[in-house]
N, CA, C and O atoms as a printed pandas DataFrame, in Angstrom:
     atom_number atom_name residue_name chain_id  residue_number  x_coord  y_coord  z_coord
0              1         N          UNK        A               1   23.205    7.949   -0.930
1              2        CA          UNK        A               1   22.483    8.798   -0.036
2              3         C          UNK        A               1   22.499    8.155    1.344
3              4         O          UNK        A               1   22.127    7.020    1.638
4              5         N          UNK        A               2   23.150    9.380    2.366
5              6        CA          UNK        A               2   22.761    8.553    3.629
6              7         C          UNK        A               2   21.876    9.317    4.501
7              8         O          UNK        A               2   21.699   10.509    4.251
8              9         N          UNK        A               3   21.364    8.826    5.387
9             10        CA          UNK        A               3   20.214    9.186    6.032
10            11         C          UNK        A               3   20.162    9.040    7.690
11            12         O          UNK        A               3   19.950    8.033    8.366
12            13         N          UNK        A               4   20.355   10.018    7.981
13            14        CA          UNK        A               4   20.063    9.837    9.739
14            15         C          UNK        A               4   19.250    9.412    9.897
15            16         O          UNK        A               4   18.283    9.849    9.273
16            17         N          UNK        A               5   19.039    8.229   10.859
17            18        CA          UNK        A               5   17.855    7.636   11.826
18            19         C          UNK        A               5   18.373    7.386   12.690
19            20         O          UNK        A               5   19.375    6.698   12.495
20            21         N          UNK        A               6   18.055    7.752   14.121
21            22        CA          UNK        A               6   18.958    7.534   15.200
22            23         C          UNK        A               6   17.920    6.695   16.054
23            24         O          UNK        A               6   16.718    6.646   15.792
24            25         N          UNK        A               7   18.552    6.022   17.136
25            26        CA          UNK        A               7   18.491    4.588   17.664
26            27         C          UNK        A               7   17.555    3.814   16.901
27            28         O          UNK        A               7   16.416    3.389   17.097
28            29         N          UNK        A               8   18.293    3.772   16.078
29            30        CA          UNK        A               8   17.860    2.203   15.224
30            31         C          UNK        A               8   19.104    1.156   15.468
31            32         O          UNK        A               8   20.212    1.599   15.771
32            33         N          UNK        A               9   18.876   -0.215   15.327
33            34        CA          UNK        A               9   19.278   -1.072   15.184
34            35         C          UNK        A               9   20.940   -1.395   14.164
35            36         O          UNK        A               9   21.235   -0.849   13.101
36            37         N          UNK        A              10   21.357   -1.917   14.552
37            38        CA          UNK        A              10   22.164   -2.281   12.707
38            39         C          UNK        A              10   22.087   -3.257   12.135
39            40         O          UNK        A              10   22.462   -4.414   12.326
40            41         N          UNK        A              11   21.345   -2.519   11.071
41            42        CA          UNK        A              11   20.820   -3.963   10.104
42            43         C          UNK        A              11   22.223   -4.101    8.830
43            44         O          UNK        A              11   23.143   -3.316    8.605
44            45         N          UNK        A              12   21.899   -5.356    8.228
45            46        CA          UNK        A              12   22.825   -5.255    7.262
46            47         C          UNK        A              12   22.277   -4.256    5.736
47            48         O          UNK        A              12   21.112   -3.969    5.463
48            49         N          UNK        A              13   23.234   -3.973    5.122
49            50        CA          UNK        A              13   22.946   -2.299    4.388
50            51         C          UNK        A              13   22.356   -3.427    2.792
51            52         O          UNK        A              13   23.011   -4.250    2.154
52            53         N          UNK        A              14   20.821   -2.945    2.607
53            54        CA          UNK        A              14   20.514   -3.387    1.546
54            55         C          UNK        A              14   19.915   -2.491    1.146
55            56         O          UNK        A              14   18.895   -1.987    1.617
56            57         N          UNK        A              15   20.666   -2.132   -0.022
57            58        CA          UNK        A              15   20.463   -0.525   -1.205
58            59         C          UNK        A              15   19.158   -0.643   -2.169
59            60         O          UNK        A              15   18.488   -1.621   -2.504
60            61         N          UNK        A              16   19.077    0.539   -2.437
61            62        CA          UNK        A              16   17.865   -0.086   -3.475
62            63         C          UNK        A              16   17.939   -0.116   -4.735
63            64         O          UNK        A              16   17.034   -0.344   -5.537
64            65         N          UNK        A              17   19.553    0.229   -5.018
65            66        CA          UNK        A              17   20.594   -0.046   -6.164
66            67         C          UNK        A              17   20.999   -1.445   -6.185
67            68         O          UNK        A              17   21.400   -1.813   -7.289
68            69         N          UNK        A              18   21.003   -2.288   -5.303
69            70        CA          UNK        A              18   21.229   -3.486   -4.840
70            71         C          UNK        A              18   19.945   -4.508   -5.751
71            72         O          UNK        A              18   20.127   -5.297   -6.678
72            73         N          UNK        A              19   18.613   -4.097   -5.033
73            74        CA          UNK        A              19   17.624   -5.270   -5.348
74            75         C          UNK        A              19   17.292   -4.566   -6.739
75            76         O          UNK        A              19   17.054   -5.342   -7.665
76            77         N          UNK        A              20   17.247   -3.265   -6.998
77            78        CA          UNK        A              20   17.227   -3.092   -8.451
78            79         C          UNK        A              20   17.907   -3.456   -9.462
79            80         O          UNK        A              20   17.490   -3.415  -10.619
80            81         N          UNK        A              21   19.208   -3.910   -9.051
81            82        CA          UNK        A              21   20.421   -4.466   -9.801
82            83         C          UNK        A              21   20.095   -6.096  -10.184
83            84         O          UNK        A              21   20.281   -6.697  -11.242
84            85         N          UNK        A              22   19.509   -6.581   -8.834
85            86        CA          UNK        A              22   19.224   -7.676   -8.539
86            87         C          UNK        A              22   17.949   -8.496   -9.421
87            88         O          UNK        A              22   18.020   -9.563  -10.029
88            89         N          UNK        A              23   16.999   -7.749   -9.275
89            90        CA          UNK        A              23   15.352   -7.698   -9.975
90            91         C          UNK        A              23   15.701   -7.190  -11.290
91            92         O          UNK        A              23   14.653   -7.525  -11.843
92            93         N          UNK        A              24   16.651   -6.412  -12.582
93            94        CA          UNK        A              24   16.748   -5.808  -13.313
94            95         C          UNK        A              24   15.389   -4.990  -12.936
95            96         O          UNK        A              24   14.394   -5.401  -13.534
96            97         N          UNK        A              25   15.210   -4.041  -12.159
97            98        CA          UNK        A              25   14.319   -3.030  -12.330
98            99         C          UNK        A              25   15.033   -1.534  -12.089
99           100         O          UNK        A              25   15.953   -1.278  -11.313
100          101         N          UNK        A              26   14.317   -0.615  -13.004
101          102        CA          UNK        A              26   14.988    0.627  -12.700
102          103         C          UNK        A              26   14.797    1.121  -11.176
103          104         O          UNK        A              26   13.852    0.696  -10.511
104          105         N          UNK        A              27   15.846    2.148  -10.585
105          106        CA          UNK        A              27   15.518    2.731   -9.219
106          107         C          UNK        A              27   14.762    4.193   -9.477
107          108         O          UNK        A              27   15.225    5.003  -10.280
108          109         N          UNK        A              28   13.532    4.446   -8.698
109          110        CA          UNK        A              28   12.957    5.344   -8.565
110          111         C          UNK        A              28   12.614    6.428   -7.521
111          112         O          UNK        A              28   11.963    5.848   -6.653
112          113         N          UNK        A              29   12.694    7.219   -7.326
113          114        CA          UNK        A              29   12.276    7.924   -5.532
114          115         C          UNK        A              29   11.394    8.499   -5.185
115          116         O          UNK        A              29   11.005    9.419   -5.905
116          117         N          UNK        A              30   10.858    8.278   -4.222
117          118        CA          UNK        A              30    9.861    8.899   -3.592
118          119         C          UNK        A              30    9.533    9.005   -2.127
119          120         O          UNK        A              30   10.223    8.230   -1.465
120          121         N          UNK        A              31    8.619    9.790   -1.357
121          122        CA          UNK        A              31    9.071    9.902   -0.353
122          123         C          UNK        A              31    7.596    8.935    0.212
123          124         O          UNK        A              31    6.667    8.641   -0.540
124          125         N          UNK        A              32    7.670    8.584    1.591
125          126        CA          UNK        A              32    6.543    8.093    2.456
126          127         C          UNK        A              32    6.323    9.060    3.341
127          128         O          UNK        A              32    6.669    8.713    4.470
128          129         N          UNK        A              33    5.801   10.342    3.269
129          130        CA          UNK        A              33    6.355   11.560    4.384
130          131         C          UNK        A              33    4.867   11.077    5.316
131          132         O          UNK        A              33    3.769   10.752    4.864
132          133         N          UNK        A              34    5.241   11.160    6.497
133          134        CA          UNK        A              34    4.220   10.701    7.302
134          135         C          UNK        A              34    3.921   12.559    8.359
135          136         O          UNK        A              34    3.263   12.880    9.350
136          137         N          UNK        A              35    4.947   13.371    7.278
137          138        CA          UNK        A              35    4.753   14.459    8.280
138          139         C          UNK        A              35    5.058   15.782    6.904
139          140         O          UNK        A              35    5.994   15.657    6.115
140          141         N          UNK        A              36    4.233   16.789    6.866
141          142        CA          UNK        A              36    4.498   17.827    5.669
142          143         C          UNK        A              36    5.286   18.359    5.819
143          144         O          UNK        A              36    5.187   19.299    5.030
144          145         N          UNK        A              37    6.403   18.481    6.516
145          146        CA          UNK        A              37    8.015   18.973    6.753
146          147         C          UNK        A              37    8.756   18.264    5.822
147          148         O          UNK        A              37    9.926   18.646    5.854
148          149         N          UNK        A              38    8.560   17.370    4.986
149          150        CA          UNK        A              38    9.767   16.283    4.386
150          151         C          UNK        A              38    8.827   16.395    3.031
151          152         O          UNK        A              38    9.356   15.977    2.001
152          153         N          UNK        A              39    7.363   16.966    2.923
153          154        CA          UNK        A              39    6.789   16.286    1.510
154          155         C          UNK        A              39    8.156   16.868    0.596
155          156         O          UNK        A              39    8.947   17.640    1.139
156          157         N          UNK        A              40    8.359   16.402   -0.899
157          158        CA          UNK        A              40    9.305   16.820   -1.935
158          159         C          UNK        A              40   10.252   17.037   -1.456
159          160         O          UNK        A              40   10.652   18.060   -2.012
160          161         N          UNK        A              41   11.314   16.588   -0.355
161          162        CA          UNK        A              41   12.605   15.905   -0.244
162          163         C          UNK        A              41   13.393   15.258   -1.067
163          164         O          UNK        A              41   14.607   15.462   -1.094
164          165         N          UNK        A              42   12.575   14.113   -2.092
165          166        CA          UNK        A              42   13.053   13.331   -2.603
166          167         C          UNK        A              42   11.763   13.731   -3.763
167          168         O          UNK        A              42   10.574   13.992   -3.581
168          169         N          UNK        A              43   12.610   13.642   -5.025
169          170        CA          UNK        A              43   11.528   13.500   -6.136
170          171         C          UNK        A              43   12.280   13.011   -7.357
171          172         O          UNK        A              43   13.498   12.834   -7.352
172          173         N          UNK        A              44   11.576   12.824   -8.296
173          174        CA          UNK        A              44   11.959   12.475   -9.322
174          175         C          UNK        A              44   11.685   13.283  -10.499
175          176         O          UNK        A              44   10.496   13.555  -10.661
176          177         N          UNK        A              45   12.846   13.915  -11.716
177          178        CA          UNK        A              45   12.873   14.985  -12.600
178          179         C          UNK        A              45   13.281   14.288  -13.582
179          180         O          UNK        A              45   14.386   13.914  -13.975
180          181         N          UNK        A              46   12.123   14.156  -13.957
181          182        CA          UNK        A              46   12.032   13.883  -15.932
182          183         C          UNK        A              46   12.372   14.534  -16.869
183          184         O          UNK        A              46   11.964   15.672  -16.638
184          185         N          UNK        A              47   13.078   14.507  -18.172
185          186        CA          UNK        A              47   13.446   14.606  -19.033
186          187         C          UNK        A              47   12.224   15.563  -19.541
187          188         O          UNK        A              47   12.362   16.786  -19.509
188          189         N          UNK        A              48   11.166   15.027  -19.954
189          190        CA          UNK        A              48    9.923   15.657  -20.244
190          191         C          UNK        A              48    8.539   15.248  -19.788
191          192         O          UNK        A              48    8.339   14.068  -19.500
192          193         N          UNK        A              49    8.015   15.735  -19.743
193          194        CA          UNK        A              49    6.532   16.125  -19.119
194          195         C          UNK        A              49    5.933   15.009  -19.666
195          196         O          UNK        A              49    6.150   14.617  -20.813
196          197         N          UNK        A              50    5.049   14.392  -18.732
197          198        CA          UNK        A              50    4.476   13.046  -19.606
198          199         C          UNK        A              50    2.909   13.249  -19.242
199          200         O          UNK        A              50    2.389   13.664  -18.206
200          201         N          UNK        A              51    2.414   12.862  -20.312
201          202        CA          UNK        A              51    0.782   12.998  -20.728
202          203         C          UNK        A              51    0.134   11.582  -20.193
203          204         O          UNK        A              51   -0.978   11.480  -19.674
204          205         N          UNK        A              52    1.018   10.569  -20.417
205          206        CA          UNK        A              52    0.299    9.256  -20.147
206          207         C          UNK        A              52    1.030    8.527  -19.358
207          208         O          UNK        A              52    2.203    8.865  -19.204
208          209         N          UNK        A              53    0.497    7.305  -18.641
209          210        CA          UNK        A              53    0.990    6.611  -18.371
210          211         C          UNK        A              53    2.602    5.995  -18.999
211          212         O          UNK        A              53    3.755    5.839  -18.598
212          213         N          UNK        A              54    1.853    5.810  -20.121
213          214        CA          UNK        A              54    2.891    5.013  -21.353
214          215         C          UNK        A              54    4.045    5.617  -21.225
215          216         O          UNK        A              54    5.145    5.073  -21.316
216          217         N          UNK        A              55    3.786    6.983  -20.966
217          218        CA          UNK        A              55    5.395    7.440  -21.367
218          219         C          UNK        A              55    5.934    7.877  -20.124
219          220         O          UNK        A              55    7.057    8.380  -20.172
220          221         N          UNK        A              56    5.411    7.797  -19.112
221          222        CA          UNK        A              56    6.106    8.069  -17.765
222          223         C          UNK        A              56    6.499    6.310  -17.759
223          224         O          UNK        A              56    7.598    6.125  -17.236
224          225         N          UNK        A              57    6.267    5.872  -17.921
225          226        CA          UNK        A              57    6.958    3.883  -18.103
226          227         C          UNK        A              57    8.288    4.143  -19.188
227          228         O          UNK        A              57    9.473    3.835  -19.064
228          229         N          UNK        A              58    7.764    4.647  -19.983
229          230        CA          UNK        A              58    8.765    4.813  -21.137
230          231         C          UNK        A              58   10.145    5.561  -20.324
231          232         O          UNK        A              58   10.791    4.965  -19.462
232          233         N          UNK        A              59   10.402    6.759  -20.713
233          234        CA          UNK        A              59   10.723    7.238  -19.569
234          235         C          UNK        A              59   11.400    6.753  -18.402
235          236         O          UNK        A              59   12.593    7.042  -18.501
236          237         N          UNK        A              60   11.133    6.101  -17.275
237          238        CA          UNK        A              60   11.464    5.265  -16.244
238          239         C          UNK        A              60   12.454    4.000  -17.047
239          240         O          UNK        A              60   13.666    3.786  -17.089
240          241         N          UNK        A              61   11.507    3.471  -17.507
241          242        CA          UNK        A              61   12.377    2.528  -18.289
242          243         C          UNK        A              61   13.915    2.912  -19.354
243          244         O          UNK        A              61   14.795    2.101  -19.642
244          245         N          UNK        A              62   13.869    3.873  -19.625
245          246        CA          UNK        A              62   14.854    4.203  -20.465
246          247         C          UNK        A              62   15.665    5.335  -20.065
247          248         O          UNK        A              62   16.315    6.009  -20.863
248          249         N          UNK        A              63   15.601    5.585  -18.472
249          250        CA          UNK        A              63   16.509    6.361  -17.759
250          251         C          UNK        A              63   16.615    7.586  -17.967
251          252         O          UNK        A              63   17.599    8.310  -17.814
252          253         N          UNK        A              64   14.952    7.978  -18.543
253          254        CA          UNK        A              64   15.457    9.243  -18.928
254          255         C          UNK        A              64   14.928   10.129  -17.565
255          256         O          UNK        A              64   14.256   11.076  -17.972
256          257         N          UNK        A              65   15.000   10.119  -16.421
257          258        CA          UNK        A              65   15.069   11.294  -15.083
258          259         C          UNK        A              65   16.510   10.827  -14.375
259          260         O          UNK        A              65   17.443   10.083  -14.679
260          261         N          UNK        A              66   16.110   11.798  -13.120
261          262        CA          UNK        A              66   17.356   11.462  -12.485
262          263         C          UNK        A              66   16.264   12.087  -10.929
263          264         O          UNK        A              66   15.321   12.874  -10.851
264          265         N          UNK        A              67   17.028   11.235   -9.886
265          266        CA          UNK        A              67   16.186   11.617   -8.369
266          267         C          UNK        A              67   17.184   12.622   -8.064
267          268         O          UNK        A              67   18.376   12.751   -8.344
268          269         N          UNK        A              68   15.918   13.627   -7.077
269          270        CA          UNK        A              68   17.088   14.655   -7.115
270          271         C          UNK        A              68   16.114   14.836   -5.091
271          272         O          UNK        A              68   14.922   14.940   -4.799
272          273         N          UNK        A              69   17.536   14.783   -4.101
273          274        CA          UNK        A              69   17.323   15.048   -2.629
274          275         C          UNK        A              69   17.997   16.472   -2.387
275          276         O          UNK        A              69   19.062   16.996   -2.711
276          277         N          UNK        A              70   16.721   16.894   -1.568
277          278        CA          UNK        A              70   16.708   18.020   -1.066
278          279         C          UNK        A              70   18.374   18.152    0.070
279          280         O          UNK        A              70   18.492   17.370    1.014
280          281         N          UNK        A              71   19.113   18.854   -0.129
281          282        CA          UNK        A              71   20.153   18.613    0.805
282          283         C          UNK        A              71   19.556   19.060    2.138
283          284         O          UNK        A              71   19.940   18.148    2.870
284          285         N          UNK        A              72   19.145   19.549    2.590
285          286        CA          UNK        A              72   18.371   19.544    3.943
286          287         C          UNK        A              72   17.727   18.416    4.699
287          288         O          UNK        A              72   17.237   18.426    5.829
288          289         N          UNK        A              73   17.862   17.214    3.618
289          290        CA          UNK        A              73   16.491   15.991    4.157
290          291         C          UNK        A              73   16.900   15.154    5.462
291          292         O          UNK        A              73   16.045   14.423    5.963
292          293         N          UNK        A              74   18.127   15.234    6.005
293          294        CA          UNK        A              74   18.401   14.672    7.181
294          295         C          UNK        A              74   18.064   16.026    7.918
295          296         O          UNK        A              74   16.898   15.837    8.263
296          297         N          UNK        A              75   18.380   17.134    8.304
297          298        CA          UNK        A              75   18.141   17.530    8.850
298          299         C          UNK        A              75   16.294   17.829    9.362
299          300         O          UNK        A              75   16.010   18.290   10.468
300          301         N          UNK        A              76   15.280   17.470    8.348
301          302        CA          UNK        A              76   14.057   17.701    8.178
302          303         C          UNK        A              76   13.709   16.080    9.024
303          304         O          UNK        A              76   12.801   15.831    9.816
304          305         N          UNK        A              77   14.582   15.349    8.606
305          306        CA          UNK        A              77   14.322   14.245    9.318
306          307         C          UNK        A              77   14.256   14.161   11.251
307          308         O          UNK        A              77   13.394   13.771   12.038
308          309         N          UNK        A              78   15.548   14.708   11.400
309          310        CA          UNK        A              78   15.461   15.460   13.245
310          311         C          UNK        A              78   14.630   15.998   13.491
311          312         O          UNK        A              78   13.967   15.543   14.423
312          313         N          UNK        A              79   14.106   17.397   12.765
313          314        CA          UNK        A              79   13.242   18.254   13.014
314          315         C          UNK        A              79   11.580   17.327   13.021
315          316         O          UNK        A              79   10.587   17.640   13.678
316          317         N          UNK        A              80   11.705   16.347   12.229
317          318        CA          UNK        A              80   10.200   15.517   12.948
318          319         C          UNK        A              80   10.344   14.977   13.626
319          320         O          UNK        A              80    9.488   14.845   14.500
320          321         N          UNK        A              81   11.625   14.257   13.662
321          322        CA          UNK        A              81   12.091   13.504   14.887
322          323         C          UNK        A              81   11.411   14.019   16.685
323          324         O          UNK        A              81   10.850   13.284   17.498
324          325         N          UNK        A              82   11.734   15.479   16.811
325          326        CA          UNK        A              82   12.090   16.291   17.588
326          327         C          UNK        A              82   10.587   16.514   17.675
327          328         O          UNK        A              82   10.150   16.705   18.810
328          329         N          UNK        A              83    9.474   16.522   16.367
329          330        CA          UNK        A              83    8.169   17.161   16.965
330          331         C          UNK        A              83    7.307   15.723   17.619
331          332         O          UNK        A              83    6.394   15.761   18.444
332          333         N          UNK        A              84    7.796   14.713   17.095
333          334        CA          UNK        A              84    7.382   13.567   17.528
334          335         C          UNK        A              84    7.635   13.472   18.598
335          336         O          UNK        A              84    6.617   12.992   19.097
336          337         N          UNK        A              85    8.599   13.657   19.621
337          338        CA          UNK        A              85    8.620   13.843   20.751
338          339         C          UNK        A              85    7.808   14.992   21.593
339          340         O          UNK        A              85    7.190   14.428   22.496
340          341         N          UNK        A              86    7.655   16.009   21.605
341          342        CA          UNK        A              86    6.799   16.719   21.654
342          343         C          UNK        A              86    5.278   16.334   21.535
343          344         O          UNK        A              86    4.495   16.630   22.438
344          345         N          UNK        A              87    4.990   15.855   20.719
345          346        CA          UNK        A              87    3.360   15.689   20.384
346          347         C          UNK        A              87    3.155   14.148   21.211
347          348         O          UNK        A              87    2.360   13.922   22.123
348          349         N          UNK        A              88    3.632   13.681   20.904
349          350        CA          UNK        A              88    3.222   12.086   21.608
350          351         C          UNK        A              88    2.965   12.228   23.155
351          352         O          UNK        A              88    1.751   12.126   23.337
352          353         N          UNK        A              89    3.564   12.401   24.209
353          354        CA          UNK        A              89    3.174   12.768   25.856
354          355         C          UNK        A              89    2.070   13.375   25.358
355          356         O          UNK        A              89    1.054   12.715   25.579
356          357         N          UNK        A              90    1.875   14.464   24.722
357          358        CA          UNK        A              90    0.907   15.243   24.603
358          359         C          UNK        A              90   -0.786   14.429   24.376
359          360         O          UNK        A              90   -1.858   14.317   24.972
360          361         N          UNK        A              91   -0.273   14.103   23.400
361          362        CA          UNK        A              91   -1.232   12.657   22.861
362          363         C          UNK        A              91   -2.097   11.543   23.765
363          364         O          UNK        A              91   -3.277   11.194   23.773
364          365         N          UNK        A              92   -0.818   11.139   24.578
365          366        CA          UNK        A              92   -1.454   10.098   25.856
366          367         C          UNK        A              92   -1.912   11.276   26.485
367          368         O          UNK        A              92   -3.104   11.424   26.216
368          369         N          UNK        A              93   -1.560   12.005   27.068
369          370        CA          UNK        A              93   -2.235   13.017   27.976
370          371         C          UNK        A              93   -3.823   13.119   27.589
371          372         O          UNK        A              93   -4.666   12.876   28.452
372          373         N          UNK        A              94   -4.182   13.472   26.317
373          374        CA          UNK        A              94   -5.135   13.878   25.766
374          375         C          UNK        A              94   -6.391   12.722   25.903
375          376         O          UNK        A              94   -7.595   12.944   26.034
376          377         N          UNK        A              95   -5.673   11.397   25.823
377          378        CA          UNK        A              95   -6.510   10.167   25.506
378          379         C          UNK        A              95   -7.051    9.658   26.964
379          380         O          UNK        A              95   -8.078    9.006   27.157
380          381         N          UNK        A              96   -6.105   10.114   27.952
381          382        CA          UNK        A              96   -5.997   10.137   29.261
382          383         C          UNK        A              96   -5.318    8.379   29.679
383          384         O          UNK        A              96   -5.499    7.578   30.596
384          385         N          UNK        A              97   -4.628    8.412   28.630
385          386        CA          UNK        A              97   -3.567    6.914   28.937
386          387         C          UNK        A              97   -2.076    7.392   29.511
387          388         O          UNK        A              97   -1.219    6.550   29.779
């Protein structure tokens, strides 16, 4: 999965197939949406419906989902990009900074 973020830096590319490979831990997804344009972008689809803890571990552990990205999610990514610009001047304006 790649992901637009524009003027960022270049860092060196560390996957999260990488430190999961690394840690033997399974990879899981989820999103940090700091904006409701992106919530369920990224989710995770289980095999079956889990009642408990136990078996959403179970489950995870034994590979039974698969992450599934919204093909739109870079573009949802600009589009906050774009309101973040917008709202912020707005913001200092408001605070009177």
């Amino acid at each position: 999965m790649r992901i637009y973020i524009p003027n960022r830096p270049k860092l060196p590319v560390i996957s999260a197939n990488n430190v999961s490979e690394t840690l033997g831990l399974p990879v899981i997804g989820g999103s940090d949406s700091h904006n409701s344009i992106q919530i369920g972008c990224i989710k995770n689809i289980f095999e079956y419906d889990c009642k408990t803890i136990n078996e959403l571990k179970e489950q995870i552990k034994n590979g039974k989902y698969f992450i599934e990205t919204s093909n739109d999610l870079n573009e949802k990514i600009k589009d906050v990009i774009e309101i973040k610009k917008l709202i912020k001047p707005n913001r200092l304006q408001a605070t009177g900074l």
